[in-house]
C-alpha positions as CSV (number, residue, x, y, z in Angstrom):
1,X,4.2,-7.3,-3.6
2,X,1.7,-5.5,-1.8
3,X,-0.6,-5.6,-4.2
4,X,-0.2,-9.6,-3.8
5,X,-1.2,-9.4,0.1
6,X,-3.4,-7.0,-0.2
7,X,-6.1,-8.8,-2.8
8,X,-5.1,-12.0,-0.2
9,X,-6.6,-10.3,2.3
10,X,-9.5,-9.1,0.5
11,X,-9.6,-12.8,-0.6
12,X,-9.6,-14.1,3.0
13,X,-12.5,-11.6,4.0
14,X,-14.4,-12.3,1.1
15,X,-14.4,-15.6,1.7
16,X,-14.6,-16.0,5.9
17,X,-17.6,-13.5,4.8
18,X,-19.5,-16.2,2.8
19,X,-18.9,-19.0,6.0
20,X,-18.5,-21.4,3.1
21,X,-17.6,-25.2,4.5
22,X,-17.1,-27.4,2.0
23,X,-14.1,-27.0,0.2
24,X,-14.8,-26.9,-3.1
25,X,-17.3,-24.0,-2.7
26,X,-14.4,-21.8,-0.7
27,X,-12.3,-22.2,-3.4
28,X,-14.6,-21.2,-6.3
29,X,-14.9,-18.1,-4.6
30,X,-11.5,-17.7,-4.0
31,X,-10.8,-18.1,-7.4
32,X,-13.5,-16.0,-9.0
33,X,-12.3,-13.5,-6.2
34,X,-8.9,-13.6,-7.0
35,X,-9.7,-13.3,-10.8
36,X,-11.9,-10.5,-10.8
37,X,-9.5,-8.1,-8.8
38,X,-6.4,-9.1,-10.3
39,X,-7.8,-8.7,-14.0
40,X,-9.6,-5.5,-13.3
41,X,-7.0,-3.8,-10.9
42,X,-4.3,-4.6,-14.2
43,X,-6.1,-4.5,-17.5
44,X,-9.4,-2.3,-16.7
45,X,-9.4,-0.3,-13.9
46,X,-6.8,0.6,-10.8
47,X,-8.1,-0.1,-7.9
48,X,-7.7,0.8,-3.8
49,X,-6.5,-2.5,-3.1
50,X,-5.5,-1.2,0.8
51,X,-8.5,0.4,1.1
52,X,-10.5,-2.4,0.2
53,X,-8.3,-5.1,2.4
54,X,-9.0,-2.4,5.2
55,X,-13.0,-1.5,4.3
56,X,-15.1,-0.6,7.8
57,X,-17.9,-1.7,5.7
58,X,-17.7,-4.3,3.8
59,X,-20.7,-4.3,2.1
60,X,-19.2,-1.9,-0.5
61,X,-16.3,-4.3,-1.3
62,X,-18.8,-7.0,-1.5
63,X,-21.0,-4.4,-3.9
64,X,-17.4,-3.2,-6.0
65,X,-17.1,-7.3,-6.6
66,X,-21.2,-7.9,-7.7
67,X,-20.2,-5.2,-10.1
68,X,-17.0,-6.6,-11.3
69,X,-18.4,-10.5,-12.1
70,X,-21.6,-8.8,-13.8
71,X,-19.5,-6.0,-16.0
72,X,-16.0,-6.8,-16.7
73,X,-15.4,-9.2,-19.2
74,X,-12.3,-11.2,-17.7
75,X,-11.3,-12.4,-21.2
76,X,-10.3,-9.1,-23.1
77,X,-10.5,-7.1,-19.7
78,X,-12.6,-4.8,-20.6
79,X,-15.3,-2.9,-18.0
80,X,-18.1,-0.4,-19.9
81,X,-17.2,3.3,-19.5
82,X,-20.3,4.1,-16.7
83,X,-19.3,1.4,-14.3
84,X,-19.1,3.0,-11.4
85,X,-17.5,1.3,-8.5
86,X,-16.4,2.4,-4.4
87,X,-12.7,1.4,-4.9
88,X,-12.1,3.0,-8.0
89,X,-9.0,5.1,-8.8
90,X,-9.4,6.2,-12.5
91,X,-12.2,8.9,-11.7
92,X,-14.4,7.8,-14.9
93,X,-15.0,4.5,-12.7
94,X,-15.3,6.3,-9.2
95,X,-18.5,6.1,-7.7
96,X,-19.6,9.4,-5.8
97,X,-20.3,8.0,-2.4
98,X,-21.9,11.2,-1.2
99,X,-24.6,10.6,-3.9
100,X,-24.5,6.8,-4.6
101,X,-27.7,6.6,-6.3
102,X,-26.5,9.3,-9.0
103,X,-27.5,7.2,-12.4
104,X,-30.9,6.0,-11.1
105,X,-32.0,9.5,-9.8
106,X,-34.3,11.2,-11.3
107,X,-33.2,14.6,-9.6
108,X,-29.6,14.4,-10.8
109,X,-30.7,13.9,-14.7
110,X,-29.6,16.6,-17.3
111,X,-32.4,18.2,-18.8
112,X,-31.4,19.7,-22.3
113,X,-33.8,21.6,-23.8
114,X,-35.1,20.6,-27.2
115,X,-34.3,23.1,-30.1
116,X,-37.3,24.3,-31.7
């Protein structure tokens, strides 16, 4: 049940977000919304529902959902081990916020020596 309302509200913010008009556009992306976060937050990945209902900056629930529509595949429910997202609770999805940029930084890479 809270589960329900909380995805709602993410729903609501996603959408008021958007300042979509016409009708049919709101409810695409209500839909798509609704989709993504119930089939990953079930089959894939457990997600902080609350703390994504409740995000200070939105931007990172609005980057958690561009990651869900390009990666999880909503028919099988599958999301590719490496996917790293904000809202994540299983930690092989959890994306270090203290070092965001981790898999496209050159700094962070794991040099292993060649043997010779």
């Amino acid at each position: 049940m809270l589960r329900d309302k909380a995805i709602l509200r993410i729903i609501r913010r996603v959408v008021d977000h958007f300042e979509l008009k016409e009708t049919p556009r709101r409810n695409k992306v209500y839909d798509l919304t609704n989709k993504l976060l119930r089939v990953c937050h079930s089959r894939a990945c457990s997600l902080d529902l609350e703390g994504m209902a409740n995000a200070q900056d939105f931007q990172l629930v609005l980057d958690d959902l561009t990651t869900l529509r390009t990666h999880l595949d909503t028919s099988r429910g599958h999301l590719p081990y490496g996917t790293r997202m904000n809202f994540a609770l299983n930690m092989a999805y959890k994306k270090d916020l203290a070092n965001s940029n981790s898999a496209h930084d050159a700094r962070n890479a794991i040099s292993i020596p060649r043997a010779q």
